[in-house]
FINULO-204968 format. One record per residue (C-alpha): residue number from 1; residue in one letter; x negated, y negated, z. Coordinates in nm, 2 decimals. Example, Ala and Ser with C-alpha at 12.3 -4.5 7.8 and 13.67 -1.06 7.14 Angstrom:
2
{1,"A",{-1.23,0.45,0.78}},
{2,"S",{-1.37,0.11,0.71}},
% end
This chain:
402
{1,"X",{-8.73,-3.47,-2.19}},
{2,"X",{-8.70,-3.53,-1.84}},
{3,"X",{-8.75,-3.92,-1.86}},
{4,"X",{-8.48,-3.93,-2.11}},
{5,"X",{-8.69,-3.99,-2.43}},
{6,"X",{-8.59,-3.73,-2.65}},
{7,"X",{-8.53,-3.76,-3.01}},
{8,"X",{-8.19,-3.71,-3.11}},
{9,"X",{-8.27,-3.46,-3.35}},
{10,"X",{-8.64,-3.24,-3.23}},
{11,"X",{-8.80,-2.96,-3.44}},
{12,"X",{-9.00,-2.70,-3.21}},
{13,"X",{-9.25,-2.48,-3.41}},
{14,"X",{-9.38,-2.20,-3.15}},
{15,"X",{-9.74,-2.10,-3.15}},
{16,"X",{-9.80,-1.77,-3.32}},
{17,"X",{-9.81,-1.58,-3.05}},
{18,"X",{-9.47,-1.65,-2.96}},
{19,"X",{-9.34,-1.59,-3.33}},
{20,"X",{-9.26,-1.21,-3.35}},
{21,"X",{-9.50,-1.14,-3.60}},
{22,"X",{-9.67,-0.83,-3.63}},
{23,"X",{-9.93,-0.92,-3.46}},
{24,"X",{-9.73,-1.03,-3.12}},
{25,"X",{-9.48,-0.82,-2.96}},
{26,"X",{-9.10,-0.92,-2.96}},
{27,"X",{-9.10,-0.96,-2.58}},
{28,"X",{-9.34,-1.28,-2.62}},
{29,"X",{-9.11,-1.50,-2.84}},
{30,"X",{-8.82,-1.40,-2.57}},
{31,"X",{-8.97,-1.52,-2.29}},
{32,"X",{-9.16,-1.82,-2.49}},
{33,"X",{-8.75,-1.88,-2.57}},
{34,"X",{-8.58,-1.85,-2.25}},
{35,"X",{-8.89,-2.12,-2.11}},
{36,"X",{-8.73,-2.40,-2.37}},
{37,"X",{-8.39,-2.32,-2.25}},
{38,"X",{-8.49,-2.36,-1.91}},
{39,"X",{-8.67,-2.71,-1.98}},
{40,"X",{-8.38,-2.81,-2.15}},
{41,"X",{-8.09,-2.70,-1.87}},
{42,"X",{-8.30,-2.86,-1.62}},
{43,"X",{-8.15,-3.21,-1.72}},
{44,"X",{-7.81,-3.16,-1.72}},
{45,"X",{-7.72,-3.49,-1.91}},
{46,"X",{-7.94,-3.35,-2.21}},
{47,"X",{-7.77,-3.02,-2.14}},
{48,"X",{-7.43,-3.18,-2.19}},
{49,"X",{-7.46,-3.26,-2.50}},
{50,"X",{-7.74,-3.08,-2.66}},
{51,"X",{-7.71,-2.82,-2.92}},
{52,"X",{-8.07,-2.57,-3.01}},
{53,"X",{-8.07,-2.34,-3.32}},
{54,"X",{-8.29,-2.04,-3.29}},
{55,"X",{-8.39,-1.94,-3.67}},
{56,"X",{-8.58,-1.75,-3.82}},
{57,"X",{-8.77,-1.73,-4.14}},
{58,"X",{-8.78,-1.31,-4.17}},
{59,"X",{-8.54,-1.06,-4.18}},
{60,"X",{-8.83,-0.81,-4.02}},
{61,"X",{-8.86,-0.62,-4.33}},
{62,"X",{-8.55,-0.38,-4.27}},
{63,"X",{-8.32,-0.27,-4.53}},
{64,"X",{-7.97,-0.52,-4.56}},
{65,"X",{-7.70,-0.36,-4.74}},
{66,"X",{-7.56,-0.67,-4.89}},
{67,"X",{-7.65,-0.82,-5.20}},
{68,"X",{-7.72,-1.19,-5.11}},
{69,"X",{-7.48,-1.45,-5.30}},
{70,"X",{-7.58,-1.56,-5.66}},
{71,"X",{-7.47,-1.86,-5.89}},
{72,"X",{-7.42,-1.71,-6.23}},
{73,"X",{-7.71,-1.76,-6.45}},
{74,"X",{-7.52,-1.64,-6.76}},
{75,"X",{-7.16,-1.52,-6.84}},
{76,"X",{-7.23,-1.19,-6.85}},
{77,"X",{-7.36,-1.23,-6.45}},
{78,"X",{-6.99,-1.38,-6.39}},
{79,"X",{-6.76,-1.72,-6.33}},
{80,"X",{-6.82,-2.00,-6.09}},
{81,"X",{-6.50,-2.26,-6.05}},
{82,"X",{-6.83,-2.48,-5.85}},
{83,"X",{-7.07,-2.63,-6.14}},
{84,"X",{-7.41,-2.47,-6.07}},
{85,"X",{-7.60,-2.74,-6.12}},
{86,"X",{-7.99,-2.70,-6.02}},
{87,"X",{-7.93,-2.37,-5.93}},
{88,"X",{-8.05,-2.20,-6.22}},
{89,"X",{-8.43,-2.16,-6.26}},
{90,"X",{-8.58,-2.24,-6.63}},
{91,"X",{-8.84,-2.06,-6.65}},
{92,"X",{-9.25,-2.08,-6.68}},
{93,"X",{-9.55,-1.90,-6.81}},
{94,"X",{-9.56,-1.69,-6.50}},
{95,"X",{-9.20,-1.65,-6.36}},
{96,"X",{-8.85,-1.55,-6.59}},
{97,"X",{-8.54,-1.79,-6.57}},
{98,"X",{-8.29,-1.69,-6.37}},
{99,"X",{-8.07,-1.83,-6.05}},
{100,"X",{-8.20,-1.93,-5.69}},
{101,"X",{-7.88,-1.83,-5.49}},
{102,"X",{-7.92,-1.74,-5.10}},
{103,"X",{-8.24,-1.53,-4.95}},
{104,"X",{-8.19,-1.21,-4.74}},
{105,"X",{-8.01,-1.22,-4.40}},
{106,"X",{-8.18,-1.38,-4.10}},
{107,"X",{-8.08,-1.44,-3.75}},
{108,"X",{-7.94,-1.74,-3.58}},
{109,"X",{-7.89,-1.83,-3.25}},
{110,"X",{-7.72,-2.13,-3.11}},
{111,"X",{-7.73,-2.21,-2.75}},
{112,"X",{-7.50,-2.50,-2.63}},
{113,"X",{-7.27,-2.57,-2.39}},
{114,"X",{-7.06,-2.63,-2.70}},
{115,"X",{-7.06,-2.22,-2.81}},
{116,"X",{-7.05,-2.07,-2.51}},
{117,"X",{-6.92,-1.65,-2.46}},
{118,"X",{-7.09,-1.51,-2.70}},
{119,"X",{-6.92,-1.57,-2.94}},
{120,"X",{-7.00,-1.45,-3.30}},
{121,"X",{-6.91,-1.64,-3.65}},
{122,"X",{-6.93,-1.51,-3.95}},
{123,"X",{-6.88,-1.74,-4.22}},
{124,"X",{-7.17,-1.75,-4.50}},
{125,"X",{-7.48,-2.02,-4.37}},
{126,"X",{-7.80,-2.07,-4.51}},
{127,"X",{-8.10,-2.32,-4.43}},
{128,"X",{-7.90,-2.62,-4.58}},
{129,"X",{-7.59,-2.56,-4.35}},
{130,"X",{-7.88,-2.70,-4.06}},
{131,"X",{-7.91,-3.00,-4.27}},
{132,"X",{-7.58,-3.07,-4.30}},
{133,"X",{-7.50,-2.97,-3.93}},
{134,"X",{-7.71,-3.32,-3.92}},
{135,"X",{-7.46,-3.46,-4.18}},
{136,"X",{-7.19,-3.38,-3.97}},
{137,"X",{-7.31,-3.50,-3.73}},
{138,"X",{-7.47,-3.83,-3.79}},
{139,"X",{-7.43,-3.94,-4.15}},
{140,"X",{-7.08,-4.09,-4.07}},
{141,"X",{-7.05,-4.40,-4.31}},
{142,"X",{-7.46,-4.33,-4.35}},
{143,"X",{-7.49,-4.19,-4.75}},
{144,"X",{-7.86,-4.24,-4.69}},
{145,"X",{-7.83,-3.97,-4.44}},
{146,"X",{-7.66,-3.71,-4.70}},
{147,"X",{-7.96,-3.47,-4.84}},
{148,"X",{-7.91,-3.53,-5.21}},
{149,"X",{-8.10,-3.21,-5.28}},
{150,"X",{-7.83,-2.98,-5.18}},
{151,"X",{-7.68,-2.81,-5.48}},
{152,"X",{-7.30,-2.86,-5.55}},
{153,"X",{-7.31,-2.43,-5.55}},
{154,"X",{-7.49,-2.41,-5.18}},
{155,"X",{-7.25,-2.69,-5.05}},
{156,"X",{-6.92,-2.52,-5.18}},
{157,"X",{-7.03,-2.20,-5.11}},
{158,"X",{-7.19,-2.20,-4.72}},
{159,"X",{-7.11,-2.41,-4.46}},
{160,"X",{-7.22,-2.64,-4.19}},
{161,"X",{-7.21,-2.44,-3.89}},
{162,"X",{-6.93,-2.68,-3.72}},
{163,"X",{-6.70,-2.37,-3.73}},
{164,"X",{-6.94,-2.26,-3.44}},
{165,"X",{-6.84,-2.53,-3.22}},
{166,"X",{-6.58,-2.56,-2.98}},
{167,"X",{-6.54,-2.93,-2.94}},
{168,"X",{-6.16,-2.92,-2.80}},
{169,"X",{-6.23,-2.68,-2.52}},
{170,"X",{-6.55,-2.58,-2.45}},
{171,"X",{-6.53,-2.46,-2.10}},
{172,"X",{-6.19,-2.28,-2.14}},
{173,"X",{-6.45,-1.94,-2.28}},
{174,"X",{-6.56,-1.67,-2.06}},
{175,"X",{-6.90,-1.64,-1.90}},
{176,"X",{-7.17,-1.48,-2.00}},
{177,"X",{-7.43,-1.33,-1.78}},
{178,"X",{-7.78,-1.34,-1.96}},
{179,"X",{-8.05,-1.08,-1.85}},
{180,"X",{-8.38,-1.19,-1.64}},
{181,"X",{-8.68,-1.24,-1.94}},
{182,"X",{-8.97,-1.29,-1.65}},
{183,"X",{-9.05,-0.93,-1.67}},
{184,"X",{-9.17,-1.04,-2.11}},
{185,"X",{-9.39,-1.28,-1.99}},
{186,"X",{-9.73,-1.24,-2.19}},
{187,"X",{-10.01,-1.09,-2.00}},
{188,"X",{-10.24,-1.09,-2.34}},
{189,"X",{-10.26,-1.32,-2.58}},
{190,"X",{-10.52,-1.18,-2.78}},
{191,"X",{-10.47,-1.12,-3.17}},
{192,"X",{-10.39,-0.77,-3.24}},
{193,"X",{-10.41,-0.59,-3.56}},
{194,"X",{-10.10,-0.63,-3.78}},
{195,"X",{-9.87,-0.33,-3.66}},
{196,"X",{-9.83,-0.07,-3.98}},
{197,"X",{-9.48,0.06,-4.02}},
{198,"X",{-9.47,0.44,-3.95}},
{199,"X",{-9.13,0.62,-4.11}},
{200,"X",{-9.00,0.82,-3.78}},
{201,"X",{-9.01,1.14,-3.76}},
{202,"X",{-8.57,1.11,-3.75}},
{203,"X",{-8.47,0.96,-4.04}},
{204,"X",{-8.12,0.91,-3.95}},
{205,"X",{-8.02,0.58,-3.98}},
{206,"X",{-7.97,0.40,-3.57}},
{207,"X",{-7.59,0.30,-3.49}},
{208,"X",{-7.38,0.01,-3.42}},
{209,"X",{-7.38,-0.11,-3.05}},
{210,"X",{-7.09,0.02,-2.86}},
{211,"X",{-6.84,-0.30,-2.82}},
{212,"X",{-6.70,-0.58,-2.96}},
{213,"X",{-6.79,-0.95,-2.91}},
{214,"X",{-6.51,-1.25,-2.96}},
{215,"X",{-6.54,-1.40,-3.28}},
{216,"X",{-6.46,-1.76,-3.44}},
{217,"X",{-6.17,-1.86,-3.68}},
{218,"X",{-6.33,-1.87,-4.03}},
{219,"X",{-6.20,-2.03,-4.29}},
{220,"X",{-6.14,-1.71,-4.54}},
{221,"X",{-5.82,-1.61,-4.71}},
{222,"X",{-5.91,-1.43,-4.97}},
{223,"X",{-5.80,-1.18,-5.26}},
{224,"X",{-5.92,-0.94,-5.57}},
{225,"X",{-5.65,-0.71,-5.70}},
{226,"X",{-5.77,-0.48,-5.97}},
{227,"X",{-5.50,-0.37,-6.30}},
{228,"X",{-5.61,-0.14,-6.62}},
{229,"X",{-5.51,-0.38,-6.92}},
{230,"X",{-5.62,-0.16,-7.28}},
{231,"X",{-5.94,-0.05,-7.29}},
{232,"X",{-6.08,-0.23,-7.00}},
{233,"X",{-6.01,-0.30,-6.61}},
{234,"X",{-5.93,-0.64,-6.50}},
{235,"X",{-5.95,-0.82,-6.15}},
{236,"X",{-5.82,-1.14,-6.06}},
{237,"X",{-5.99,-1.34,-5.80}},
{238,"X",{-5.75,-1.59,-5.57}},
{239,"X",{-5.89,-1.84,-5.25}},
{240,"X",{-5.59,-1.93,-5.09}},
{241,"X",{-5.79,-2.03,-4.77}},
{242,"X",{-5.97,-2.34,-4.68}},
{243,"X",{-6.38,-2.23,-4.80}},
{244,"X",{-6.49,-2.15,-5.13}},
{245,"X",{-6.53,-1.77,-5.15}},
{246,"X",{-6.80,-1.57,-5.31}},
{247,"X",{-6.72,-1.21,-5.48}},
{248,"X",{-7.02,-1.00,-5.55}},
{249,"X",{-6.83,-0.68,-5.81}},
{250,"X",{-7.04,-0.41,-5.86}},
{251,"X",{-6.98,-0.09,-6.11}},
{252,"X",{-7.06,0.28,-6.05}},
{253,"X",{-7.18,0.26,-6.44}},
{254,"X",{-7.56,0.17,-6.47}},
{255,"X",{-7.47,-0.01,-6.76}},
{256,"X",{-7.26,-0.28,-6.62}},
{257,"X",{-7.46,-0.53,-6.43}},
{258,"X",{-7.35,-0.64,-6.10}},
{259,"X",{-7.18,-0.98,-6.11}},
{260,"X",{-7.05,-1.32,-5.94}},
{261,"X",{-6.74,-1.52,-5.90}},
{262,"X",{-6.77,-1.84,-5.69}},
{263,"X",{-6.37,-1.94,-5.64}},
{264,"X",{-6.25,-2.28,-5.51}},
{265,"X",{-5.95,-2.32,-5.21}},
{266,"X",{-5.61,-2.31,-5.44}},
{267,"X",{-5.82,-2.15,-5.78}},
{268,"X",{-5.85,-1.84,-5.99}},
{269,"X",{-6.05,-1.62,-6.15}},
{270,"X",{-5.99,-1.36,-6.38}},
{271,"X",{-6.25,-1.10,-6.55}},
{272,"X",{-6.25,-0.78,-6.71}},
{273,"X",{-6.49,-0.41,-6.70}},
{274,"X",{-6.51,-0.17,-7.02}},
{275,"X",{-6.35,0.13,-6.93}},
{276,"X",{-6.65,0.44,-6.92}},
{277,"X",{-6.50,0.68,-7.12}},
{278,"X",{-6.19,0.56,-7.01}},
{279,"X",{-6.27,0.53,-6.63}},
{280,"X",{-6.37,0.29,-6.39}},
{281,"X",{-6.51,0.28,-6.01}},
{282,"X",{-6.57,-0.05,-5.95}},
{283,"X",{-6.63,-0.27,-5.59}},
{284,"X",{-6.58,-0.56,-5.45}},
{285,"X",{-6.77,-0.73,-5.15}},
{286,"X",{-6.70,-1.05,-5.00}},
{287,"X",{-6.76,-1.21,-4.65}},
{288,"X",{-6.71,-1.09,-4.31}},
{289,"X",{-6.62,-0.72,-4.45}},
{290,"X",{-6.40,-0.81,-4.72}},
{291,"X",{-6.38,-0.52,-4.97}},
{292,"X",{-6.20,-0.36,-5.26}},
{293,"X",{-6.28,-0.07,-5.47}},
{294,"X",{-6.05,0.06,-5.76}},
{295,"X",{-6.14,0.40,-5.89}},
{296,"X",{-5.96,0.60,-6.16}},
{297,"X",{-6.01,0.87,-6.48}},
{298,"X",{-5.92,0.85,-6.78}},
{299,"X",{-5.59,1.02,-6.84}},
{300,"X",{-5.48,0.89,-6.46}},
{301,"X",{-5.21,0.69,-6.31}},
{302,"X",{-5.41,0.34,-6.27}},
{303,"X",{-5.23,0.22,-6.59}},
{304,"X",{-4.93,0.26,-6.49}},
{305,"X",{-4.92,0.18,-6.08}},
{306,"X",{-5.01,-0.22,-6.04}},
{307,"X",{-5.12,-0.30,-5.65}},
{308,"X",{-5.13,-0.65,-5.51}},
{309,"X",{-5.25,-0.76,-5.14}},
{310,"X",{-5.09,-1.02,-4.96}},
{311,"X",{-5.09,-1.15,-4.59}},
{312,"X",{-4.83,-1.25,-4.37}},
{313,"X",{-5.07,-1.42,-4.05}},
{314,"X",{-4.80,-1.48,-3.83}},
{315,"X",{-4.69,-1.10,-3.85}},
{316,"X",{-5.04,-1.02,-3.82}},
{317,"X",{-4.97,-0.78,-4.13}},
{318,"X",{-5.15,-0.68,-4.45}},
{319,"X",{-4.87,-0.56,-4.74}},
{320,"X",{-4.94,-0.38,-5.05}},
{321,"X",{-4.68,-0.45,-5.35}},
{322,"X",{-4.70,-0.13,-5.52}},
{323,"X",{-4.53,-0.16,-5.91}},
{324,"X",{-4.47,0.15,-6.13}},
{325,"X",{-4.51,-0.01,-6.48}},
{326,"X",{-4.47,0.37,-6.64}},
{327,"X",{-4.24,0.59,-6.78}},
{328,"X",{-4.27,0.87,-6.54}},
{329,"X",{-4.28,0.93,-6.14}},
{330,"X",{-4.51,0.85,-5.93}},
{331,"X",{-4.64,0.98,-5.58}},
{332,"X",{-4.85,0.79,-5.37}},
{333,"X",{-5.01,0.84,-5.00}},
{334,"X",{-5.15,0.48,-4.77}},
{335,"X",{-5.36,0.55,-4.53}},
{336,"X",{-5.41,0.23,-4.24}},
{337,"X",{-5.73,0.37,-4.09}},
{338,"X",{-5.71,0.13,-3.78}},
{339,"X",{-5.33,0.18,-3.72}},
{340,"X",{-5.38,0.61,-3.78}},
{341,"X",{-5.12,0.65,-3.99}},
{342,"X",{-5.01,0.74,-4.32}},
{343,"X",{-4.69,0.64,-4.52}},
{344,"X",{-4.58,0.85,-4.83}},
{345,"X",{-4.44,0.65,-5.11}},
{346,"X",{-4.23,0.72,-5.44}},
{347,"X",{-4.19,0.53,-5.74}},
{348,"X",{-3.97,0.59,-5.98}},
{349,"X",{-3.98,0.44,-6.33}},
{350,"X",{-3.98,0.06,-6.33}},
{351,"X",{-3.97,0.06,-5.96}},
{352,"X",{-4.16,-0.15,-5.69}},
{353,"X",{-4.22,-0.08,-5.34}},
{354,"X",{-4.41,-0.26,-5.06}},
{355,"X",{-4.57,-0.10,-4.76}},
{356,"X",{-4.67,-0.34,-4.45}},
{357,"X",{-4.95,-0.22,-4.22}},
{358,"X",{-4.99,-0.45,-3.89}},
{359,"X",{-5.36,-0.57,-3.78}},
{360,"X",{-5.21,-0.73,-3.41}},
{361,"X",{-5.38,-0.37,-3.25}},
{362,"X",{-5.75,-0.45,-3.45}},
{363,"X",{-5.66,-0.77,-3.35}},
{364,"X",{-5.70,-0.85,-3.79}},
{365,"X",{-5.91,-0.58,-3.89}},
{366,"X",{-5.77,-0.33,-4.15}},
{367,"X",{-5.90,-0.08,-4.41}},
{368,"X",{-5.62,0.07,-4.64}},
{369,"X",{-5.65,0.32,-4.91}},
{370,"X",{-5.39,0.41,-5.18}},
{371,"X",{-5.45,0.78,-5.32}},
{372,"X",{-5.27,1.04,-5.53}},
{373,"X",{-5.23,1.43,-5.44}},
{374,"X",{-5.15,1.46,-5.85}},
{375,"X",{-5.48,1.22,-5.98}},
{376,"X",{-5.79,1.32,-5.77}},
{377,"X",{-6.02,1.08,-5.99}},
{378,"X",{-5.78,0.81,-5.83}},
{379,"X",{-5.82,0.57,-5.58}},
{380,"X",{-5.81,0.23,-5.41}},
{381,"X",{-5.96,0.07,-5.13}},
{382,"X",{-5.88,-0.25,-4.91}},
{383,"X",{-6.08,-0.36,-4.64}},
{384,"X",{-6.13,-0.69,-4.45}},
{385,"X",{-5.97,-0.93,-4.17}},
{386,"X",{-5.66,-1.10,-4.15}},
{387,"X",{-5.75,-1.46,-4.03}},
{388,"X",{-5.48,-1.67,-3.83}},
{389,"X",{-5.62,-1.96,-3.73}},
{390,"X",{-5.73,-1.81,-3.41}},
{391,"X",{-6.02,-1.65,-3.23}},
{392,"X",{-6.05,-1.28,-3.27}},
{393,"X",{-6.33,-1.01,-3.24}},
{394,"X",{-6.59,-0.85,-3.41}},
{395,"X",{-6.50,-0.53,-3.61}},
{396,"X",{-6.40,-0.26,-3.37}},
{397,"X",{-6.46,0.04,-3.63}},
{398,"X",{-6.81,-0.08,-3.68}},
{399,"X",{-6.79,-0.05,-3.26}},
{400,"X",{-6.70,0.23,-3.22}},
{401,"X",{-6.34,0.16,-3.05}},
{402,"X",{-6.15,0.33,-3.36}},
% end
């Protein structure tokens, strides 16, 4: 490195001990980490132009909350406007058929002088968005550079980690003062015995680091807006942004299985629940906190009260359309949870009303809910982050700032 001879493209496999494995304490692979950084800044024309992914291969065994995204194997598992090509499994003697789709979470770290202030993205990547970082990057007018093993499913779906990047103004971002790692330096290198997990003795569950870090633009504009049609409950999925969204529904009823809708920039999908006895409570997860969950009984208002989501970026607002389709009244409550307040609203007969909430304060964030004093079984939920074009910040509920 220092005479100039590095590859334009390295792989760097650390020795076990410096893998974070069981076996190894956490402090090794820091300081084994900060050593290849300091090798690397020591050149400062390598420095200039180099970028080094820290991955990982292991989530560390802890319990993730999401539900990783899935191609639909089957109808009943849910619509894909992306053809899922090579992403469903066949089958053998000793393994079911069924879909690959994406592993558990991992983490990722890019150092470069090209991402600098700690910035966090959170757009969906897997271990193919490396691979086409390298497309990006150097497979210009090269198609025997593109990996022809990446799935038209994994290439719609995640990205290729450009959206990391600063490349217009790199050294306009704040900076960051990283803590001393001499103190982790291994003293034994010795194998241990693999560390067994011990529940503690407080199960509560740890919190959320105080704070907020800036955050990159993402490509995400996103919608699911839920309606009771007959005996079912429908949801139409819309991507009016510039990545191809992933919606992962899931139903309080054990007997409807969770299911998938991959959606295009400028498509649709559309897809309907049996009503339970004529109720539903049904959820919808999508990335960077995107979220909607209609819940209603049978004999409630949800057939009658139609509520659409729409975004207005430059008023940094999230409106609800609400629309009595009924024959009688109807008295609603929305709650903005970020902005603190509520807004009564009636509806008479036939009547439509909209009710704008503004993010500029959560700088995007917002988490709405429409509910009913008159139907307690009632209830809907929106959640996510209004994206502008712009840099933001991490979620400042999940912080602890709201």
């Amino acid at each position: 490195m220092r005479a100039g001879t590095l590859p334009a493209v390295s792989w760097i496999v650390a020795p076990e001990a410096y893998t974070e494995h069981p076996n190894w304490e956490p402090g090794y692979g820091t300081w084994y980490t900060s050593k290849v950084i300091d090798i690397l800044a020591a050149n400062p024309v390598v420095w200039s132009k180099m970028a080094l992914f820290i991955t990982y291969d292991e989530e560390g065994g802890f319990f993730d909350h999401l539900v990783p995204p899935t191609p639909p194997a089957t109808r009943a598992q849910g619509l894909s406007t992306v053809p899922v090509t090579n992403e469903i499994f066949p089958g053998d003697a000793g393994h079911p058929a069924g879909p690959y789709g994406l592993g558990i979470r991992v983490p990722m770290v890019i150092v470069s002088p090209w991402t600098r202030g700690g910035y966090v993205n959170s757009q969906l990547f897997d271990h193919t968005s490396l691979i086409r970082f390298l497309e990006a990057r150097f497979a210009r007018g090269r198609r025997d550079l593109v990996e022809s093993n990446i799935t038209p499913w994994r290439r719609a779906v995640v990205g290729d980690l450009t959206s990391a990047f600063d490349f217009k103004t790199p050294n306009a971002s704040r900076r960051v003062d990283l803590p001393d790692t001499d103190s982790f330096k291994p003293g034994d290198l010795t194998r241990q015995p693999d560390q067994v997990p011990v529940p503690p003795a407080d199960p509560r569950l740890p919190k959320q680091e105080r704070g907020v870090r800036p955050a990159r633009a993402l490509p995400y504009t996103l919608h699911a807006d839920g309606h009771a049609t007959g005996d079912a409950f429908g949801f139409e999925f819309r991507n009016e942004g510039a990545a191809t969204g992933y919606f992962h529904v899931r139903s309080a009823d054990p007997a409807h299985e969770p299911r998938g809708y991959t959606v295009e920039p400028g498509r649709r999908l559309t897809d309907e629940w049996p009503l339970t006895d004529g109720a539903h409570d049904l959820s919808v997860h999508g990335p960077n906190g995107f979220f909607r969950r209609h819940k209603g009984a049978a004999a409630g208002i949800q057939r009658q009260l139609t509520i659409r989501a729409g975004y207005d970026e430059r008023r940094h607002e999230v409106a609800l359309q609400l629309a009595n389709r009924g024959p009688s009244r109807i008295e609603l409550a929305v709650a903005d949870r970020y902005g603190n307040r509520r807004t009564k609203v009636v509806l008479r007969a036939g009547e439509t009303k909209s009710v704008e909430c503004s993010t500029a304060k959560s700088r995007g964030w917002y988490e709405l809910s429409v509910t009913a004093a008159s139907d307690a079984g009632f209830g809907v939920w929106y959640a996510g982050h209004v994206e502008d074009g712009r840099e933001s910040v991490s979620d400042p509920l999940m912080g602890g700032l709201i």
